[in-house]
N, CA, C, O and CB atoms as a CASP TS submission, in Angstrom:
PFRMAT TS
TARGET T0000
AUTHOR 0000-0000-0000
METHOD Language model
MODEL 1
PARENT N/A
ATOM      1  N   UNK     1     246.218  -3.464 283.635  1.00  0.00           N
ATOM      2  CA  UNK     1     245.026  -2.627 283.624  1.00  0.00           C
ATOM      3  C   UNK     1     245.034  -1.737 284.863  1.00  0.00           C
ATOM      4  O   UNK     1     245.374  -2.129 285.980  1.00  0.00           O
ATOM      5  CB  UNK     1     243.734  -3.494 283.570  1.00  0.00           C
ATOM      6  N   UNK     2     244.644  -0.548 284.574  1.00  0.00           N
ATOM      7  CA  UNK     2     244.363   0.735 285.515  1.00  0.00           C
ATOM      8  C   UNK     2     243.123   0.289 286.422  1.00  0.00           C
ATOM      9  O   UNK     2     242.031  -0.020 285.945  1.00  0.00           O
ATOM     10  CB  UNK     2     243.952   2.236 284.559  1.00  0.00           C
ATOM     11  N   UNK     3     243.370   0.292 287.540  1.00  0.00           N
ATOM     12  CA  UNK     3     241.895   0.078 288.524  1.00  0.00           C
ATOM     13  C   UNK     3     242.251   1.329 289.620  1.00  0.00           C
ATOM     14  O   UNK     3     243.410   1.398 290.029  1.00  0.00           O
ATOM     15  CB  UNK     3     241.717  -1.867 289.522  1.00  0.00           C
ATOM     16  N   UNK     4     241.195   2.365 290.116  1.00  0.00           N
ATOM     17  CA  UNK     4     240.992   3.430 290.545  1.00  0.00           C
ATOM     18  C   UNK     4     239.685   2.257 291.740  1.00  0.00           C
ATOM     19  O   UNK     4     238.828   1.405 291.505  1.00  0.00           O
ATOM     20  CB  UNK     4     240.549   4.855 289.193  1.00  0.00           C
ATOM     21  N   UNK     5     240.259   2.916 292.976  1.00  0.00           N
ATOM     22  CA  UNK     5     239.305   2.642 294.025  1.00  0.00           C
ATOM     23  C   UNK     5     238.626   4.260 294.793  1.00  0.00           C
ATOM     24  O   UNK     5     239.384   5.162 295.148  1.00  0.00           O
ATOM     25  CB  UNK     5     240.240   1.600 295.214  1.00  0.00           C
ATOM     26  N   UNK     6     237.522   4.315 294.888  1.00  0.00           N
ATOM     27  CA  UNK     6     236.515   5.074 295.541  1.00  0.00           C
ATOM     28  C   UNK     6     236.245   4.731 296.999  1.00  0.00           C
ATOM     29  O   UNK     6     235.763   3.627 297.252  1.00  0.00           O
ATOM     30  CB  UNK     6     235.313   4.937 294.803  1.00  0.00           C
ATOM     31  N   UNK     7     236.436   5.331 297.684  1.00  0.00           N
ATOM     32  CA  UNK     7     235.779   5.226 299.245  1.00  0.00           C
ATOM     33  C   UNK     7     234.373   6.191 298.992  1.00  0.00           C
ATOM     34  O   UNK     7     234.441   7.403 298.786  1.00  0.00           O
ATOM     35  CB  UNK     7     237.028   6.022 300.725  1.00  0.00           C
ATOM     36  N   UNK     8     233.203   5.484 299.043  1.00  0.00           N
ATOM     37  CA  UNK     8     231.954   5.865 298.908  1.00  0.00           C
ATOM     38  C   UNK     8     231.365   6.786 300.309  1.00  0.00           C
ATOM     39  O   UNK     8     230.286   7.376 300.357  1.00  0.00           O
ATOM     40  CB  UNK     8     231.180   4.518 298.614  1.00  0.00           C
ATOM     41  N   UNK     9     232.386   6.713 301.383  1.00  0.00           N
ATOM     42  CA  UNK     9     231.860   7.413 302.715  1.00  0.00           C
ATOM     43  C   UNK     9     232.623   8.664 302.855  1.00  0.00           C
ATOM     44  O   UNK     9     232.034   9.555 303.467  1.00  0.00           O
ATOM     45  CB  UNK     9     232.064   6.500 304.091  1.00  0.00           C
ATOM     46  N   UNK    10     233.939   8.952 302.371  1.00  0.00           N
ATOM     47  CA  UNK    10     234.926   9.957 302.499  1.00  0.00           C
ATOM     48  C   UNK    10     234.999  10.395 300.955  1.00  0.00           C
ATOM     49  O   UNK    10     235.280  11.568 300.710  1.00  0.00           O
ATOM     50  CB  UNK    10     236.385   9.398 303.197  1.00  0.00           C
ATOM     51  N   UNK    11     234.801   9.665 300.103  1.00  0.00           N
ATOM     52  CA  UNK    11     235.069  10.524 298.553  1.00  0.00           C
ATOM     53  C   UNK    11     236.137  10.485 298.298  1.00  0.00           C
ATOM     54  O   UNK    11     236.356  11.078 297.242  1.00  0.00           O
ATOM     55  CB  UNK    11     234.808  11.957 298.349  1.00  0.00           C
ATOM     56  N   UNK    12     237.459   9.835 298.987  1.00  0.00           N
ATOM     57  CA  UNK    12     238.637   9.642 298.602  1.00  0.00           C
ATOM     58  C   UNK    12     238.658   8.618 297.475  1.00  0.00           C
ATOM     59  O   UNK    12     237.755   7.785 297.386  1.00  0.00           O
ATOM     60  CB  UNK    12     239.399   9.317 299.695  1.00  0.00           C
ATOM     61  N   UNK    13     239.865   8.672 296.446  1.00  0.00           N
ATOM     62  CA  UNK    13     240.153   7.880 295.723  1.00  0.00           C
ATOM     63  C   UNK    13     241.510   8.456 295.510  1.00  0.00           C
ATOM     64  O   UNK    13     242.062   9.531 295.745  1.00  0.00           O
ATOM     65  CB  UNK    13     239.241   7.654 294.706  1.00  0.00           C
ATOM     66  N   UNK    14     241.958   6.854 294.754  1.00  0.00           N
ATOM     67  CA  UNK    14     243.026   6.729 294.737  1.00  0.00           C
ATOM     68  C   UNK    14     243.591   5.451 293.611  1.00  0.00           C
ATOM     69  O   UNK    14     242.864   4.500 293.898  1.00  0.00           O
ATOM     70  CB  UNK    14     243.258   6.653 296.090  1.00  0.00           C
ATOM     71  N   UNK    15     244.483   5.026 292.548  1.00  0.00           N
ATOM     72  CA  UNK    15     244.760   4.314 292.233  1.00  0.00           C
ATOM     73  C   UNK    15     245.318   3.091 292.829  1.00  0.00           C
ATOM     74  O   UNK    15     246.404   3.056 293.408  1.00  0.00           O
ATOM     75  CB  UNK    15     245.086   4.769 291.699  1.00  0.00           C
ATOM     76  N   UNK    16     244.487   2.036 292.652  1.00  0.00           N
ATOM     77  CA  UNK    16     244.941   0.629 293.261  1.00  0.00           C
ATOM     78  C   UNK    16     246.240   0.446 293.151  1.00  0.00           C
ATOM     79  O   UNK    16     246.703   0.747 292.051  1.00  0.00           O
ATOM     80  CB  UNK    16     244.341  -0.561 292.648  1.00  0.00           C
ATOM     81  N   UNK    17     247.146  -0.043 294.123  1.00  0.00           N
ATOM     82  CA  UNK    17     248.534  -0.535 294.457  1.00  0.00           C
ATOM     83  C   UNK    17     249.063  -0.929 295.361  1.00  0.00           C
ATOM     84  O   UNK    17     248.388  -1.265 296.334  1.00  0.00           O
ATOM     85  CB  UNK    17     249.220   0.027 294.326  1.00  0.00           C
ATOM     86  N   UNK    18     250.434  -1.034 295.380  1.00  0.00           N
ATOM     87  CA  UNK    18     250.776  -2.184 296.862  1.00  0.00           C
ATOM     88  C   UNK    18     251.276  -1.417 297.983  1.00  0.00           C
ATOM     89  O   UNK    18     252.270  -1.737 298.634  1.00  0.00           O
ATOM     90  CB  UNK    18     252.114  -3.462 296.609  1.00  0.00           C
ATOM     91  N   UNK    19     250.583  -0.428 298.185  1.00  0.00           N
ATOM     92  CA  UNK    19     250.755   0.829 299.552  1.00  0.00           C
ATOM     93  C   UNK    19     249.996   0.172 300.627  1.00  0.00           C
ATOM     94  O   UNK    19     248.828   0.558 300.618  1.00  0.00           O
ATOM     95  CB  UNK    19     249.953   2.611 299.257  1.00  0.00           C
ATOM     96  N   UNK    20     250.171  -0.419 301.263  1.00  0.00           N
ATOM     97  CA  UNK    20     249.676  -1.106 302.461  1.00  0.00           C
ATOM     98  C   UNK    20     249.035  -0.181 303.655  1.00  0.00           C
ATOM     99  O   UNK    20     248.384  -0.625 304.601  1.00  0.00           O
ATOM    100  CB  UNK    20     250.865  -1.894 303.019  1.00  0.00           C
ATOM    101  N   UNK    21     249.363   1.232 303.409  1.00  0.00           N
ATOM    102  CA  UNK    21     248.719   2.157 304.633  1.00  0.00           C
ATOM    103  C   UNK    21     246.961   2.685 304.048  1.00  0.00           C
ATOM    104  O   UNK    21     245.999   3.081 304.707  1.00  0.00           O
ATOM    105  CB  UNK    21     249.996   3.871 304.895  1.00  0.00           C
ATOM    106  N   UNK    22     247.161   2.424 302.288  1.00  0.00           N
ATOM    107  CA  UNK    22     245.641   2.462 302.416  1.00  0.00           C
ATOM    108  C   UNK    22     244.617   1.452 302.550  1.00  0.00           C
ATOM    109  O   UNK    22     244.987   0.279 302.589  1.00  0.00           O
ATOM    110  CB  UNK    22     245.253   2.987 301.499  1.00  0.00           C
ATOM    111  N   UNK    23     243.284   1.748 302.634  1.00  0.00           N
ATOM    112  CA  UNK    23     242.375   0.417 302.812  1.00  0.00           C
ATOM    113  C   UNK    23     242.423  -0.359 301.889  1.00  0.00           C
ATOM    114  O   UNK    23     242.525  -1.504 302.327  1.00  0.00           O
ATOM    115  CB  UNK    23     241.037   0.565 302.963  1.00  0.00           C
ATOM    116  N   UNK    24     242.397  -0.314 300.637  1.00  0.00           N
ATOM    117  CA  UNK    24     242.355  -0.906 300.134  1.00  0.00           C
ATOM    118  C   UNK    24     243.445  -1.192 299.384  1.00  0.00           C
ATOM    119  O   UNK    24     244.146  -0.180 299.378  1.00  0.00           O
ATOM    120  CB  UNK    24     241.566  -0.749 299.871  1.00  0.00           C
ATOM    121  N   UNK    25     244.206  -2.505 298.418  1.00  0.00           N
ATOM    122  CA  UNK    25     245.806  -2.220 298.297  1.00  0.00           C
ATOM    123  C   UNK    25     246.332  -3.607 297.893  1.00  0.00           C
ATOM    124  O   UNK    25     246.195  -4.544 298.679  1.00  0.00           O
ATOM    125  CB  UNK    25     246.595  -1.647 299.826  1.00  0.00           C
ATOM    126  N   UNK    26     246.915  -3.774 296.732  1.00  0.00           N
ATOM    127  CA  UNK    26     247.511  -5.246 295.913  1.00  0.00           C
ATOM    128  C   UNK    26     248.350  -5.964 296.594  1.00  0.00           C
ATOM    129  O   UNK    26     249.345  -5.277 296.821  1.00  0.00           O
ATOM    130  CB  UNK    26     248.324  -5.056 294.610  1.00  0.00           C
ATOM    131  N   UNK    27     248.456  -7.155 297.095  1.00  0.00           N
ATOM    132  CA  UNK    27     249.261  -7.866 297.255  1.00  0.00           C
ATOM    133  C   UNK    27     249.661  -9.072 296.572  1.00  0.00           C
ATOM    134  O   UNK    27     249.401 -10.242 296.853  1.00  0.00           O
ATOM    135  CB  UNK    27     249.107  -7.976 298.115  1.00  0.00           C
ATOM    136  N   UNK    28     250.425  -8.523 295.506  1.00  0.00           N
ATOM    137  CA  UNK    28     250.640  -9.647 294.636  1.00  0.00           C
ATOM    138  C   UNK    28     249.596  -9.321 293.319  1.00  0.00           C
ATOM    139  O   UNK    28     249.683  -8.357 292.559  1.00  0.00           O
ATOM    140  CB  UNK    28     250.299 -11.156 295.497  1.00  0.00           C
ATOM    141  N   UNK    29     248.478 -10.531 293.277  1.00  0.00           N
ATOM    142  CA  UNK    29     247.794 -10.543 292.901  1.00  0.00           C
ATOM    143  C   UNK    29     246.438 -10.551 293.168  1.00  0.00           C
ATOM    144  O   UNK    29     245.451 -10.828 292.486  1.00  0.00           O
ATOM    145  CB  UNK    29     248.141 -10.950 292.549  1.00  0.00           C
ATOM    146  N   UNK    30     246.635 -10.121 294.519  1.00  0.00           N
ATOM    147  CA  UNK    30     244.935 -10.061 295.478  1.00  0.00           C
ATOM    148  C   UNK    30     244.985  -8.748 295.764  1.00  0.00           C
ATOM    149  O   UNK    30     245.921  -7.980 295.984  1.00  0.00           O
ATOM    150  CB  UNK    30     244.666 -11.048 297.171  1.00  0.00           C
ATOM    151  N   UNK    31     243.640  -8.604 295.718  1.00  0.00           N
ATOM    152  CA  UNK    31     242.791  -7.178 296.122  1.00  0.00           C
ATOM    153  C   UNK    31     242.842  -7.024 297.610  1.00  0.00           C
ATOM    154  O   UNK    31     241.720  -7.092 298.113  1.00  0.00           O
ATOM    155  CB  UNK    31     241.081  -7.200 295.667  1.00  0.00           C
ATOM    156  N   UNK    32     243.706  -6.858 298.362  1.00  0.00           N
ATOM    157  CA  UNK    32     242.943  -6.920 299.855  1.00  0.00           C
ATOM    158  C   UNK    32     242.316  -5.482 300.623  1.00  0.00           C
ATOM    159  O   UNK    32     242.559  -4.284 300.480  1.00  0.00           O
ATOM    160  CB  UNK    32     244.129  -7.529 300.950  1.00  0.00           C
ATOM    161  N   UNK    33     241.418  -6.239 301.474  1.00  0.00           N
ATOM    162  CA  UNK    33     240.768  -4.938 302.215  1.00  0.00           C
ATOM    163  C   UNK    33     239.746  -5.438 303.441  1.00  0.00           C
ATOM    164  O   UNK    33     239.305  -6.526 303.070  1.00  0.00           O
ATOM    165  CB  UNK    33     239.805  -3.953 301.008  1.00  0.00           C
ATOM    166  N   UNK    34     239.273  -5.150 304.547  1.00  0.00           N
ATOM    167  CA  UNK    34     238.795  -5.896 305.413  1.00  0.00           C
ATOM    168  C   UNK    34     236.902  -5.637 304.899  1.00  0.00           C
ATOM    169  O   UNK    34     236.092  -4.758 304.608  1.00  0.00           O
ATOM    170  CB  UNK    34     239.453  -5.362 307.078  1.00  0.00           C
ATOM    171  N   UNK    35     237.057  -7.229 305.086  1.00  0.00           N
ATOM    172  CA  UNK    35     235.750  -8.134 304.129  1.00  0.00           C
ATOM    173  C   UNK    35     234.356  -7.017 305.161  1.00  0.00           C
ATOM    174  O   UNK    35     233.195  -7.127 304.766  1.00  0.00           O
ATOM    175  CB  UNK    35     235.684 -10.815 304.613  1.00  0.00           C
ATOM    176  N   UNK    36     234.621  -6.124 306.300  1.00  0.00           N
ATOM    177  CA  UNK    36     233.424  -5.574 306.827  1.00  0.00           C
ATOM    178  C   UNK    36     233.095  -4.354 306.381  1.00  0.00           C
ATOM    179  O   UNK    36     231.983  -3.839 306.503  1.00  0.00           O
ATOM    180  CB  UNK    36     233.439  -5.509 308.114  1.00  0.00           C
ATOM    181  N   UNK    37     234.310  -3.737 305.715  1.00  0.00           N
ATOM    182  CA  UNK    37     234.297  -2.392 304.647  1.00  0.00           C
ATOM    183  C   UNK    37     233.748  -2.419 303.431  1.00  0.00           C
ATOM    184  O   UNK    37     233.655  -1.336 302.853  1.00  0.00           O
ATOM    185  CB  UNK    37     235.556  -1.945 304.268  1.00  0.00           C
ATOM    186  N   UNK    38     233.177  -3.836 302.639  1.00  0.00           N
ATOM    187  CA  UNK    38     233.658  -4.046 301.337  1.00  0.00           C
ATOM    188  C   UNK    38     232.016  -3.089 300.835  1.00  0.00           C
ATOM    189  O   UNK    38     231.826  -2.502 299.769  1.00  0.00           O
ATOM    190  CB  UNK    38     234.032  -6.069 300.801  1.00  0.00           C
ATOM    191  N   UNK    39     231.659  -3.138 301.270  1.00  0.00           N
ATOM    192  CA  UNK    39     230.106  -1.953 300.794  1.00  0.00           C
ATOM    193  C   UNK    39     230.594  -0.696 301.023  1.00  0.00           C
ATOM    194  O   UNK    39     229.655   0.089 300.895  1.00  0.00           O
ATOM    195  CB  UNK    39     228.454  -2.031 301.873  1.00  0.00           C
ATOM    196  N   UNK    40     232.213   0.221 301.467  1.00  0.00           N
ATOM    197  CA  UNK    40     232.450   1.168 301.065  1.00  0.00           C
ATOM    198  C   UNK    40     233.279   1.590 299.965  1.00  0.00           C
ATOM    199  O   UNK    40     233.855   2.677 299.910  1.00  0.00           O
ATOM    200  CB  UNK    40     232.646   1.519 301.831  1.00  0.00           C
ATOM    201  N   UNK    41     233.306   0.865 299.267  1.00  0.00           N
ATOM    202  CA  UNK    41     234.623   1.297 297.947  1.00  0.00           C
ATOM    203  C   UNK    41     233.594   0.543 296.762  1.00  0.00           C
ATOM    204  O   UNK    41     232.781  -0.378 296.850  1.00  0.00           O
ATOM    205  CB  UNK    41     236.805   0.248 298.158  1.00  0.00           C
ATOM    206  N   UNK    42     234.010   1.330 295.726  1.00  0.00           N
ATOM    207  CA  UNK    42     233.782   1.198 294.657  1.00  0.00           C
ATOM    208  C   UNK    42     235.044   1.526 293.342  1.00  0.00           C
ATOM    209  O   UNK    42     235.715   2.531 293.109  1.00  0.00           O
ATOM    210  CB  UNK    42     232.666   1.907 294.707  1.00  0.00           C
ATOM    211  N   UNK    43     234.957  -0.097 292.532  1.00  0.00           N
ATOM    212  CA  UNK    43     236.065  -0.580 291.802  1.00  0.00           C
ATOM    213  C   UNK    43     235.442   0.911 290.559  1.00  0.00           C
ATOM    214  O   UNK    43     234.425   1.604 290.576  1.00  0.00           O
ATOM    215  CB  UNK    43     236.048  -2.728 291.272  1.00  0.00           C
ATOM    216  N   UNK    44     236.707   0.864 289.576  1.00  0.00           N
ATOM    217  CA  UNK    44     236.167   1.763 288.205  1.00  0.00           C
ATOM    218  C   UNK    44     237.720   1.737 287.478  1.00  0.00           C
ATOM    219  O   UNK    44     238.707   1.884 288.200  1.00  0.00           O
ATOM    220  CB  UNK    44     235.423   3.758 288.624  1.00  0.00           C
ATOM    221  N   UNK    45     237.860   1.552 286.098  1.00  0.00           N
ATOM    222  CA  UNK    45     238.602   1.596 285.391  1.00  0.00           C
ATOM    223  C   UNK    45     239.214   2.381 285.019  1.00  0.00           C
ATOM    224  O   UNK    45     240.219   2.149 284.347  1.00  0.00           O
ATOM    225  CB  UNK    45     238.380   1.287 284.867  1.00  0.00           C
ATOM    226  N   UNK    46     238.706   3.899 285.414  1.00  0.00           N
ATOM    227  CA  UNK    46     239.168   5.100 285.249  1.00  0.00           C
ATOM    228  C   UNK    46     239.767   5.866 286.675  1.00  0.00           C
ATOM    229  O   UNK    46     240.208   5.362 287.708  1.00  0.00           O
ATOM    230  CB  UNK    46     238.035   5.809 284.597  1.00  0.00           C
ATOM    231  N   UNK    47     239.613   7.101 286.330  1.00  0.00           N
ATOM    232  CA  UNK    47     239.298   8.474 287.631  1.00  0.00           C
ATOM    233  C   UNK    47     238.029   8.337 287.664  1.00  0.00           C
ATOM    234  O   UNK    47     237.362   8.335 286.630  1.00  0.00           O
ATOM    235  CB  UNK    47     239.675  10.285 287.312  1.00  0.00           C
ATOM    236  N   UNK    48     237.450   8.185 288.995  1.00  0.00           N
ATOM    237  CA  UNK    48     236.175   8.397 289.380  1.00  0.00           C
ATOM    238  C   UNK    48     234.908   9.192 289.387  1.00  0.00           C
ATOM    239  O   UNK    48     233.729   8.944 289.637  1.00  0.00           O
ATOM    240  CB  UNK    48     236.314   8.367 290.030  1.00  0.00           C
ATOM    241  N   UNK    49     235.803  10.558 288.907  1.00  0.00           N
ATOM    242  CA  UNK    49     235.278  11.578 289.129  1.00  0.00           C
ATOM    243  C   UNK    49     234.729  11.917 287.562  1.00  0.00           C
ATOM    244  O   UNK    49     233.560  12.165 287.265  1.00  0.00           O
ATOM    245  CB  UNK    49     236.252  12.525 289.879  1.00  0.00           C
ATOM    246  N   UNK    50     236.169  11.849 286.415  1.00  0.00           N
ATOM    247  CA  UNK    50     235.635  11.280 285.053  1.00  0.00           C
ATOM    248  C   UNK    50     234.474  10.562 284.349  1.00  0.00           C
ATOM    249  O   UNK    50     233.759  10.900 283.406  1.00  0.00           O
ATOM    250  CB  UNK    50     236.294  10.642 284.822  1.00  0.00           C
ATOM    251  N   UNK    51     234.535   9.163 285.323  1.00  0.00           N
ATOM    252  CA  UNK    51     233.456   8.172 285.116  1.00  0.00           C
ATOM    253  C   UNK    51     232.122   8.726 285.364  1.00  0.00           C
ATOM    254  O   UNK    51     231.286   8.605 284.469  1.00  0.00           O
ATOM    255  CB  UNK    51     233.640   6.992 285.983  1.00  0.00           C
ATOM    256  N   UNK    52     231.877   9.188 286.215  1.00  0.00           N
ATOM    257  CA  UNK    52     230.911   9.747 286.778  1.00  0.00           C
ATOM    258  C   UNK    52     230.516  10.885 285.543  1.00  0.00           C
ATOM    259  O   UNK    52     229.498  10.620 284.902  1.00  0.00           O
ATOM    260  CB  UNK    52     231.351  10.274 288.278  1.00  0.00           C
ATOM    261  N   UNK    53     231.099  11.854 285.260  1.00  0.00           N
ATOM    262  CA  UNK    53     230.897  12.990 284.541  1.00  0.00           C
ATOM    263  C   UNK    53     230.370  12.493 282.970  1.00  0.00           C
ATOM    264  O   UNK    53     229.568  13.074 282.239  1.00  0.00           O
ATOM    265  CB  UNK    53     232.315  13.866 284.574  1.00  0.00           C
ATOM    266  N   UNK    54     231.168  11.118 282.707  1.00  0.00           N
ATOM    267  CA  UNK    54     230.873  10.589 281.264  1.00  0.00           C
ATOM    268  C   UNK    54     229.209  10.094 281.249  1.00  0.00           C
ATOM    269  O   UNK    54     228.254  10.339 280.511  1.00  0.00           O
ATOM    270  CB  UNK    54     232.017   9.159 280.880  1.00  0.00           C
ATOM    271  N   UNK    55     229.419   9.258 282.492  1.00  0.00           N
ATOM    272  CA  UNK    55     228.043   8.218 282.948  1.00  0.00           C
ATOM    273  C   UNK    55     226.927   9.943 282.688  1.00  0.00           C
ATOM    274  O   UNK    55     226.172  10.044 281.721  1.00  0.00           O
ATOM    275  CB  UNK    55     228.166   7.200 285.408  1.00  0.00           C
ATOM    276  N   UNK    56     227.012  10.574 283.276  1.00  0.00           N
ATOM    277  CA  UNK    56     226.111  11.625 283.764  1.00  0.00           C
ATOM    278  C   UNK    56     225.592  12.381 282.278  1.00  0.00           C
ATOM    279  O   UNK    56     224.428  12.779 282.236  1.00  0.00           O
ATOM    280  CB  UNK    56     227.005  12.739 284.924  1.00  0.00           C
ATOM    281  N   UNK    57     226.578  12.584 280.948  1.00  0.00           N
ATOM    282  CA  UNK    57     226.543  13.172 279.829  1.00  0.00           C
ATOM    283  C   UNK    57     226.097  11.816 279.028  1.00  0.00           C
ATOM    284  O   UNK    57     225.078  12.018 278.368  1.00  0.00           O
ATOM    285  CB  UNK    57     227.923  13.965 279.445  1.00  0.00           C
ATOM    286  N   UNK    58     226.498  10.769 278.945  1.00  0.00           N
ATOM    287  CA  UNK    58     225.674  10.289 278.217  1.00  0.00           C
ATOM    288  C   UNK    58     224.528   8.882 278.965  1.00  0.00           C
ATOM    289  O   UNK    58     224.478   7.734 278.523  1.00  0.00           O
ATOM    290  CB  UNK    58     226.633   9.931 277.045  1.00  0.00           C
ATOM    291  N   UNK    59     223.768   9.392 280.088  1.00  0.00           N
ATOM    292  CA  UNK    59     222.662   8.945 280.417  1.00  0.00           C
ATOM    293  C   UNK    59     221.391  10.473 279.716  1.00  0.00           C
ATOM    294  O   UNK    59     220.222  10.388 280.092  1.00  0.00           O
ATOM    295  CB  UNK    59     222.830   8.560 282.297  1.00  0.00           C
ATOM    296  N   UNK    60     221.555  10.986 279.319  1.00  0.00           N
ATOM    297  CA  UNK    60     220.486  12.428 279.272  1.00  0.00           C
ATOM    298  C   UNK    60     219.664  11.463 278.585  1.00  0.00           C
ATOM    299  O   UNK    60     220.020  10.409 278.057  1.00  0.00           O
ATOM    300  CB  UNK    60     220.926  14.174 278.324  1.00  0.00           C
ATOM    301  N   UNK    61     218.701  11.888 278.652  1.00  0.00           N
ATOM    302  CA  UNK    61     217.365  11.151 277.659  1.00  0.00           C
ATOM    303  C   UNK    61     217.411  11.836 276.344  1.00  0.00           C
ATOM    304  O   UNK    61     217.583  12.975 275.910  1.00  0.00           O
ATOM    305  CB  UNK    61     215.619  11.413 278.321  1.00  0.00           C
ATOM    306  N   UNK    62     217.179  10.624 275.894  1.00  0.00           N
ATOM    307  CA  UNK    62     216.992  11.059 274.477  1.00  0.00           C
ATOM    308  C   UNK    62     215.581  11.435 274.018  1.00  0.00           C
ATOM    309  O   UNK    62     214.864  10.472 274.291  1.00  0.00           O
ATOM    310  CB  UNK    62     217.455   9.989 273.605  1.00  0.00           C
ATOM    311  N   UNK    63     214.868  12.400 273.444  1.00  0.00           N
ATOM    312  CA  UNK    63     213.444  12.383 273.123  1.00  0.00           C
ATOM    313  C   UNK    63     212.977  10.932 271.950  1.00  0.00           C
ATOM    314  O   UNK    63     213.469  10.423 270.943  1.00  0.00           O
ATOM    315  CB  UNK    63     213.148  14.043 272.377  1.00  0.00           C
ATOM    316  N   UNK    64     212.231  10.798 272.478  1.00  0.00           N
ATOM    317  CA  UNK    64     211.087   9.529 271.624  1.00  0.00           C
ATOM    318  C   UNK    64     211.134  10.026 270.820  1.00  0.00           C
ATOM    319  O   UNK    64     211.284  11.234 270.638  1.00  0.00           O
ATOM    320  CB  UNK    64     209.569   9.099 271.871  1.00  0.00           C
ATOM    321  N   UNK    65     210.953   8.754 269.763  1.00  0.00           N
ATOM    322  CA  UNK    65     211.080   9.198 268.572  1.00  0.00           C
ATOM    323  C   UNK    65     212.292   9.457 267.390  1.00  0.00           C
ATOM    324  O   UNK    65     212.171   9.481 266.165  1.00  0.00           O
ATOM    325  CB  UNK    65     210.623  10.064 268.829  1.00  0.00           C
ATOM    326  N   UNK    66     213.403   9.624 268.170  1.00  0.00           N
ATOM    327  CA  UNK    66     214.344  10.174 267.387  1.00  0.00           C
ATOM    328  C   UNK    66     215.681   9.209 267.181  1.00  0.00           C
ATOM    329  O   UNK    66     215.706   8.059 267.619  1.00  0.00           O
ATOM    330  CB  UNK    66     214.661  11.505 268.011  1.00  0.00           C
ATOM    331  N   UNK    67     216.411   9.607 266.706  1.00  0.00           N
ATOM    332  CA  UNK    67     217.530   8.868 266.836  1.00  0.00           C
ATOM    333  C   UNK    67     218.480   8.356 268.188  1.00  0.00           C
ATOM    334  O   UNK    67     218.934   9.267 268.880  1.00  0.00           O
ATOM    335  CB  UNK    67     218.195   9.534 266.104  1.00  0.00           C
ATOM    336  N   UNK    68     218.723   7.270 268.496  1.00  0.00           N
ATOM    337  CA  UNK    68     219.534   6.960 269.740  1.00  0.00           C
ATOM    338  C   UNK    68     218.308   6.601 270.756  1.00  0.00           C
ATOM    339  O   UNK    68     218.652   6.377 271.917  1.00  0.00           O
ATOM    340  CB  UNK    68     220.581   8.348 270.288  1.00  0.00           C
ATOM    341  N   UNK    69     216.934   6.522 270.455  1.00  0.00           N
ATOM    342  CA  UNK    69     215.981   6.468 271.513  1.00  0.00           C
ATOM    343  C   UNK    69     215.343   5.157 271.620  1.00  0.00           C
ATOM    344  O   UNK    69     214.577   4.747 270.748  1.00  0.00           O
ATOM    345  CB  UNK    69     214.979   7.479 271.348  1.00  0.00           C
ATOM    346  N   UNK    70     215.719   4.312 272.946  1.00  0.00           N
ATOM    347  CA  UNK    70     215.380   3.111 273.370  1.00  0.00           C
ATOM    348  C   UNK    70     214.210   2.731 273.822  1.00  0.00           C
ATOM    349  O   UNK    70     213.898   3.431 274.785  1.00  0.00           O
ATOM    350  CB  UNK    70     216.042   2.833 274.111  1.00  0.00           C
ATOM    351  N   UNK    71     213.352   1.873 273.545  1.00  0.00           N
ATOM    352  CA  UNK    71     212.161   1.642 273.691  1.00  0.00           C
ATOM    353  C   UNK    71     212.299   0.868 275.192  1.00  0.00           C
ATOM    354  O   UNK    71     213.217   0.150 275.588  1.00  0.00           O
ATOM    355  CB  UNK    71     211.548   0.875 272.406  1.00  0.00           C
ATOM    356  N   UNK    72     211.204   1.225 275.802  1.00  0.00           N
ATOM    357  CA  UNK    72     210.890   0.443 277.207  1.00  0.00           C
ATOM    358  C   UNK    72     209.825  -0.250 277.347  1.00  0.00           C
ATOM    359  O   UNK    72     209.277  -0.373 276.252  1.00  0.00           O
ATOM    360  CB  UNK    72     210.784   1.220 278.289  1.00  0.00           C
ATOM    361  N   UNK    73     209.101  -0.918 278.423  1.00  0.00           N
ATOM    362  CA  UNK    73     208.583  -1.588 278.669  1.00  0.00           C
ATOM    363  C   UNK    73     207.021  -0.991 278.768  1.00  0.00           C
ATOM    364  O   UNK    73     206.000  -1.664 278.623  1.00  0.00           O
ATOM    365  CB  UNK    73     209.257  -2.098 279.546  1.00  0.00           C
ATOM    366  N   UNK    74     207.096   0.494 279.063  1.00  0.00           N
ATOM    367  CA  UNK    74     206.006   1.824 279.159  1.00  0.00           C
ATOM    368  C   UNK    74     205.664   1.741 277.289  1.00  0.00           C
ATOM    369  O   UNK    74     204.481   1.518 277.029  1.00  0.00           O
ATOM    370  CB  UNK    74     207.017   3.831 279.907  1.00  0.00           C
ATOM    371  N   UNK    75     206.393   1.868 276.352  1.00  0.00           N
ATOM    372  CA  UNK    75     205.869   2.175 275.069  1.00  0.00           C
ATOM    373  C   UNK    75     205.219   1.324 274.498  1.00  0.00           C
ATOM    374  O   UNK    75     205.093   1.277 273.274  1.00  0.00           O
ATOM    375  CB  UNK    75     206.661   2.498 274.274  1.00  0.00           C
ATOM    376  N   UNK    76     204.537   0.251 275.585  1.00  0.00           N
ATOM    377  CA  UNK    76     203.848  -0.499 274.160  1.00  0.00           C
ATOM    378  C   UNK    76     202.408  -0.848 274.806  1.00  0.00           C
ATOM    379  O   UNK    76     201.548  -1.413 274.130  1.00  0.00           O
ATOM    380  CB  UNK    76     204.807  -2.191 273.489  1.00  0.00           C
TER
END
């Protein structure tokens, strides 16, 4: 499986692998990266930038009422 890492402070990304000069980086079968960074990267199955663009096109609201439209906790 494809895993894409995000640095959430610089916007870099990069595909997970065993390149040891970036922060984050496979060894073997472990994820390593220093445990005081770990609130700057963000894991994603894709390109980041993709994910984001998909997430963003299909969060739009749907109008009430119609097809694809989820009821909340406000509609009743």
């Amino acid at each position: 499986m494809e895993i894409w890492v995000k640095n959430l402070k610089t916007g870099e990304k990069w595909k997970l692998d065993n390149d040891k000069s970036k922060m984050v980086y496979k060894d073997g079968n472990k994820t390593m990266f220093q445990l005081k960074d770990i609130s700057c990267f963000r894991f994603f199955p894709c390109d980041p930038d993709k994910a984001d663009e998909f997430r963003q096109n299909r969060c739009k609201e749907i109008e009430r009422n119609t097809e694809g439209y989820q009821f909340n906790i406000f509609d009743f």
